[in-house]
N, C-alpha and C positions, 0 to 999 in steps of 0.2 A: 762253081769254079772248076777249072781243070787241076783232074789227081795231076798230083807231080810223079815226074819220073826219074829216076833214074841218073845222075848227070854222067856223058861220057867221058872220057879223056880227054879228047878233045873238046867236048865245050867248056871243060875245065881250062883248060890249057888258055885258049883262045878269051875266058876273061879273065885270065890271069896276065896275058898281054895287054890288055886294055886297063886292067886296075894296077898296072902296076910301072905303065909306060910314064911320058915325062910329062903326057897333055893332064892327066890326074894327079902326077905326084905332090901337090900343095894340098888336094884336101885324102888322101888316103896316105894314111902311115902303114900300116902292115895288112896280111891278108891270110888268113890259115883255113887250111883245110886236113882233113884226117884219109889219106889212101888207102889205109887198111888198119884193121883193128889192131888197136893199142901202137898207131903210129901217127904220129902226127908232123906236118909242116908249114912253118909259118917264113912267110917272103916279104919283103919293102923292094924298094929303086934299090938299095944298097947293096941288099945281102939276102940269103934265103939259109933255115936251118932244120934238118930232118929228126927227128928226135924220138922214143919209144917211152912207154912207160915198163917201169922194169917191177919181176918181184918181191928183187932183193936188193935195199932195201924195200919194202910194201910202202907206194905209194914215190917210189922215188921216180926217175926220170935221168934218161943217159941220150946225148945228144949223138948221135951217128953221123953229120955229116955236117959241114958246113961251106958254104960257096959265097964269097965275097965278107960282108959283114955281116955278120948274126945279129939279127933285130931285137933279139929279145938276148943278147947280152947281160947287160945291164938291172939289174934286179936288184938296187938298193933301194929299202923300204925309209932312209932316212934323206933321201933327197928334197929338197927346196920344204925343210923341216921345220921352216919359221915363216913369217907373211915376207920378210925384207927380202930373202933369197929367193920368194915363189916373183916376187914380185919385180925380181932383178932380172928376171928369164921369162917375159910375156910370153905364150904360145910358144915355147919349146919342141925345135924338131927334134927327131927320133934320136939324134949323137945326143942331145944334151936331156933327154927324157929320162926314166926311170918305169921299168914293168915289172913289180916284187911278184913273186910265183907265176912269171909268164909262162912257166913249162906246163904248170899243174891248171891255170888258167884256161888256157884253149883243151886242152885233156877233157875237163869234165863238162864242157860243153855240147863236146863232142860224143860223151857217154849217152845222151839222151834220146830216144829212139827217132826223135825231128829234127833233130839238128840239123843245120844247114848245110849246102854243099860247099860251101865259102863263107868264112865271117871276116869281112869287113870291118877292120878299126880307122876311123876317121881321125886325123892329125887336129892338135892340138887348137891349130889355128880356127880348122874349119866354122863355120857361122852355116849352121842348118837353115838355109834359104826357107825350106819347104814347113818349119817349125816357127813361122814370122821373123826369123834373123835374129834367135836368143844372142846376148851378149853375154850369159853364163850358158855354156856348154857339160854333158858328161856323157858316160855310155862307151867312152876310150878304156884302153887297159893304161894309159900313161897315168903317173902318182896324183897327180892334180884331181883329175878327174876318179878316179877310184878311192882317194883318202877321203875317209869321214869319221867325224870326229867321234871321240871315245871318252866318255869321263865316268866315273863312279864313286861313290860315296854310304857311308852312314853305316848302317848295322854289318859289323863282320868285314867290313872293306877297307883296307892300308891305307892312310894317311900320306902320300908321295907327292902329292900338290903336281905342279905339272913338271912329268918327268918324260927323260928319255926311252921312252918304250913305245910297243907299236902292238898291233895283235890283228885279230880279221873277225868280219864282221859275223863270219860264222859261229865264232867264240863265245857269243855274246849268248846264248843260249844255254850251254852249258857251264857258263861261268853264274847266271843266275840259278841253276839250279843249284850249286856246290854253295853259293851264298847262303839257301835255304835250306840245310842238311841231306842234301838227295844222293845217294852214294849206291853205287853200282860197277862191279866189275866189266871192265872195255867202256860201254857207251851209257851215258844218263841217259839219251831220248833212241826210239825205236831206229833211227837210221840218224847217222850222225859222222860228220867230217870234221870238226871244230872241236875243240877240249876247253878244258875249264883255262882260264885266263890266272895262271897263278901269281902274279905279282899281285894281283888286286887282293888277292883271297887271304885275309888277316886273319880272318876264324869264322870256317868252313860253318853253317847252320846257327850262325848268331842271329841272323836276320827271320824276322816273321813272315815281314813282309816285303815283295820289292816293287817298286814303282817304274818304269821304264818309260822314257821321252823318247820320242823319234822327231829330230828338226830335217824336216823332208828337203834334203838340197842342200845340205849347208856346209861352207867350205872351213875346216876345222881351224887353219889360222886365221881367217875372220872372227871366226867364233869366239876364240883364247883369245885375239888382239881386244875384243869387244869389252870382254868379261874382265880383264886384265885393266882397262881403263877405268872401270866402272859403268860402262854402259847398259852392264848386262851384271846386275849384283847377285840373280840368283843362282846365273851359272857360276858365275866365281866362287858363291859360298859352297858350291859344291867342286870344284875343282881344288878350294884352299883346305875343306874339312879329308876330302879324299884325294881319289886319282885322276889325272888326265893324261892321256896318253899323246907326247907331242907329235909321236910319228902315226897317229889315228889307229883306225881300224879299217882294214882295205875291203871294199867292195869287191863283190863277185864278178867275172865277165857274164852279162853282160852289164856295165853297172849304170845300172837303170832301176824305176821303181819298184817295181811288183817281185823283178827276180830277186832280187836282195831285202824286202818287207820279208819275204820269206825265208830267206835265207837266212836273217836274223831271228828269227822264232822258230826256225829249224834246226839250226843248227848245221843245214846243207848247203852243197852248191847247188846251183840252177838246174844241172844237168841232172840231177840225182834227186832234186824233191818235185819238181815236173814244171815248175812255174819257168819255163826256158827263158823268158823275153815278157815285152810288154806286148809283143805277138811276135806272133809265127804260122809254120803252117803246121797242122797235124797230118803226118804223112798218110796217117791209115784210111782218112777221108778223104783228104785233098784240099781241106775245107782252112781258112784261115781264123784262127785260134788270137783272139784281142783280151787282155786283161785289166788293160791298164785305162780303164774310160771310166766314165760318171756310168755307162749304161750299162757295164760288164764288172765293178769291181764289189759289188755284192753277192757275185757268185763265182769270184774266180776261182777260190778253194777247191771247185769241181775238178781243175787240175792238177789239183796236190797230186803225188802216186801215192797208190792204195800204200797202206805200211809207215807213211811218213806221221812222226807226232810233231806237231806244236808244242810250242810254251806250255800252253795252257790242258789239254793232253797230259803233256810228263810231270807237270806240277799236281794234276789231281790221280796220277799214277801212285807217283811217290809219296802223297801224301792224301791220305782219304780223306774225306770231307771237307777237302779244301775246295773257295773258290776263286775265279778268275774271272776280269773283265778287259774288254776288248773295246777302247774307245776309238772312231772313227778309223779302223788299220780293218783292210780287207783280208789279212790273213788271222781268221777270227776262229778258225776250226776247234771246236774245242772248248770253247769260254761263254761260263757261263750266262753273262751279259755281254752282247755287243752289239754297238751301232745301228749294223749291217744284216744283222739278226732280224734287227726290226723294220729294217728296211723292208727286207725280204716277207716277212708278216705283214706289210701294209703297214705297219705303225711308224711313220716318220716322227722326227722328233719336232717338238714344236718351235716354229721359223726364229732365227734368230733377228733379235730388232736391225735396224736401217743404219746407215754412215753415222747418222746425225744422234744415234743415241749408240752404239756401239762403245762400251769399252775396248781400254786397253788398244788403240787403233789411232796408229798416227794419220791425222787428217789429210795433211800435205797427198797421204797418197790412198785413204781408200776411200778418198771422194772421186776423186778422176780416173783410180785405176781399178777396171774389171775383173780383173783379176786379183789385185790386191786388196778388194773389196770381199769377193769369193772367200779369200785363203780366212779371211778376216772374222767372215761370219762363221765358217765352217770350224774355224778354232775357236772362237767363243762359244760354241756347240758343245765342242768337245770339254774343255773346262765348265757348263755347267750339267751335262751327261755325269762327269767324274765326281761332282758335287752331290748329284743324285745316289749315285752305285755308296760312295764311303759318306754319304749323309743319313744311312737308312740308320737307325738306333736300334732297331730290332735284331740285325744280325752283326757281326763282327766283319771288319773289312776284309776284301778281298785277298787271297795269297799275293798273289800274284794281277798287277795293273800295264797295262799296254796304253798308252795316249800316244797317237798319231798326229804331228802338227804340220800344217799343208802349207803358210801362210811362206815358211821361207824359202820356199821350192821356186815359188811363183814369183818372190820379189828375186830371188838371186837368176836365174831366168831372166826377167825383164829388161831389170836393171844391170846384169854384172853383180859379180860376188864384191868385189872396191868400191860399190857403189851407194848412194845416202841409203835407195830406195831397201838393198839389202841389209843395211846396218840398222834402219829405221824396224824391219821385219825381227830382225833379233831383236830388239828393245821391247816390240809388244808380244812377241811370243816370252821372252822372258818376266815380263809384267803377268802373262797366264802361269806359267809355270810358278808362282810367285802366288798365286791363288789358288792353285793347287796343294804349294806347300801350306798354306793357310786351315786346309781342310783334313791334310793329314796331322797336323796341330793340333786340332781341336778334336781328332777323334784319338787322341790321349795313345797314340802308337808312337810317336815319332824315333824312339830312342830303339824299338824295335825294327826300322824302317832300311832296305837297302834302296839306292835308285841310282838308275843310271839316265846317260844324255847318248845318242850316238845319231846318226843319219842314216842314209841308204846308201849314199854314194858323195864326193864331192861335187866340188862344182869349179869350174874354169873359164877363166878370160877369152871370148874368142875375137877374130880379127875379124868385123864386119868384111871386108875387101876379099876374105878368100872366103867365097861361096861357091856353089857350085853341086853337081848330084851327078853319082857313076852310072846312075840308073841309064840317064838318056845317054851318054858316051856306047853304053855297053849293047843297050835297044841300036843306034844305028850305029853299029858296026856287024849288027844280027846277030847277038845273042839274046838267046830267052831266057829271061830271069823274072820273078818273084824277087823283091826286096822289103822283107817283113820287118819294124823296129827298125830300119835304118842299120843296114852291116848283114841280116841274113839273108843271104842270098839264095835262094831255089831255082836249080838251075833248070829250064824246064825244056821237054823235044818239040823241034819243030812241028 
């Protein structure tokens, strides 16, 4: 591939014209780019705003200039905070959106030495043609799309049932560490943006062990609406014994899988633990950099940056002779069992049975659908991997557990986050998670146990009708770009 170069002023300028005129404005909502260090600007049709990051406060952000409407406004983390109000505002444009830490958002993206010369946020509405025309969409900075759900529970964790609170998915790593007694002046883990999540934290080091769920994809007021009816009784028992967070835990830009798996077990943004995107380009070769595939994500941790710790890292830091398991989550660096370890060894795990004998797996859909077949097997996997790790009688369970579920990424995707096919995907991921608690029962810990539920990112309603791709707009009007992930753009010379 050709090294990237350089983008000029002008070819900046010129697809800035093009992403930002009136023949694009239905599927592009904003567009930012960084002009000079520690400056950054983000523009829509509306408005465009110049902004710095400042020392004082550290880590704060002072806006220098604004022309027409400031896109990024708007930064209420409690908007469309229930399923009735998300759902009274289908694909919401940029006036009635919501971007919570838009300033510090595009900032740390732009820290990372690849980062693109333009990122591209696609509007709410859009329907990724080039992705088979998902009906759930994510990967925006807007609330929908970046809110995922947050709950916690059991050893050492507050009782608040589902409350008014929100926090960020960075948090979630050093709020598990403070659960399990780990205490350190400034940062728990070796590089660190997120802090301990202190509403949850009832008494810091009660917990032995914690259990952590990732529902890959899942939109958090489905998920409450679900668990709330009784659909879903074992997230309910843990959002009734602990905490959920109504206003979630927000995804990183960009919010998408790999950069926020990681981001969650690091404690960082994207920009800062190196997992940019589900690709990109690496400027120092030229070469394009994929993480997020069946063929690349047992080795993505290659791009961690040197210095960054994991979960599993800072739990056997803090705590010697501890250990940790890593089920099906490609961010594994660190842990003693995982997956993906053994992927990597040649040791795959043994196939999991057919439609016709699969638990836990509503028929209606993972006999016709490919993918809801996948997610299906792959988490019956992972629930009997988890079986194995805290089934062994010879050692004591693990500190610290990561289980990775794929199943509701795929049906909220397919189907739409309002749709059976997604509600149907939380019932049997909830039935696994329900087997899980079964095994932490029986290995006589429970009353020592913390666990949480969270996602990677939400997920959103898009409008099949507004399709469409900047790339070719941008291509015949003669600009060169690179469009890695969908939004980075590399701008490349003639």
């Amino acid at each position: 591939m050709t090294a990237i170069s350089a983008a000029t002023t002008e070819q900046r300028e010129r697809a800035l014209e093009i992403l930002l005129g009136p023949d694009l404005e239905p599927i592009v909502d904003m567009v930012a780019w960084s002009p000079g260090r520690d400056t950054y600007e983000a523009a829509s049709a509306d408005g465009s705003v110049r902004f710095r990051r400042t020392a004082e406060p550290a880590g704060g952000f002072a806006v220098e200039s604004v022309e027409g409407q400031n896109p990024l406004a708007v930064q209420d983390p409690t908007r469309f905070g229930d399923l009735v109000s998300e759902r009274e505002t289908p694909h919401p444009r940029r006036d009635a959106n919501s971007y919570p830490n838009g300033y510090q958002q595009f900032a740390q993206v732009f820290d990372h030495p690849s980062a693109p010369d333009l990122c591209v946020i696609h509007s709410a509405s859009h329907n990724w043609e080039d992705q088979g025309g998902h009906l759930g969409e994510h990967g925006s900075l807007g609330i929908i799309q970046a809110r995922a759900p947050f709950v916690a529970a059991g050893a050492g964790v507050a009782s608040l049932g589902l409350a008014d609170l929100g926090c960020r998915l960075i948090d979630v790593a050093p709020t598990v560490l403070s659960l399990l007694g780990a205490t350190a002046e400034g940062t728990l883990l070796s590089h660190q943006d997120g802090v301990p999540f202190q509403p949850v934290l009832a008494e810091p080091g009660r917990a032995r062990h914690v259990v952590g769920f990732l529902f890959d994809g899942a939109n958090p007021n489905v998920l409450y609406d679900l668990a709330m009816r009784g659909e879903a009784p074992n997230v309910a028992r843990l959002m009734s014994e602990g905490t959920a967070c109504r206003y979630g835990a927000l995804a990183s830009l960009p919010t998408v899988t790999l950069a926020n798996h990681t981001g969650i077990l690091t404690g960082s943004y994207p920009g800062h633990h190196g997992i940019l995107h589900n690709a990109w380009v690496d400027r120092a070769s030229g070469q394009q950099v994929i993480t997020n595939s069946p063929a690349t994500w047992a080795n993505a941790m290659q791009w961690l940056n040197p210095g960054v710790e994991t979960l599993h890292h800072a739990v056997k830091r803090h705590f010697p002779g501890a250990r940790t398991a890593s089920i099906n989550e490609p961010c594994d660096s660190g842990a003693d069992y995982s997956t993906f370890d053994l992927v990597r060894n040649g040791q795959r795990p043994e196939p999991p049975p057919g439609p016709d004998d699969l638990p836990d797996a509503t028929e209606r859909f993972v006999r016709p659908s490919k993918d809801y077949r996948w997610g299906s097997r792959v988490d019956h996997t992972a629930v009997e991997q988890f079986g194995s790790v805290w089934g062994d009688s010879e050692s004591r369970p693990p500190t610290f557990t990561w289980v990775n579920f794929t199943l509701t990424d795929s049906a909220f995707h397919r189907g739409g986050p309002y749709s059976e096919m997604a509600a149907a995907a939380v019932r049997d991921t909830d039935a696994r998670v329900g087997r899980i608690f079964e095994q932490v029962e029986s290995s006589g810990v429970w009353d020592d146990c913390a666990f949480f539920i969270v996602a990677d990112h939400g997920m959103e309603e898009s409008d099949p009708a507004v399709r469409g791709d900047w790339d070719v707009a941008l291509r015949e009007s003669g600009v060169e770009v690179r469009d890695e992930g969908y939004g980075f753009l590399y701008l490349t010379s003639s």
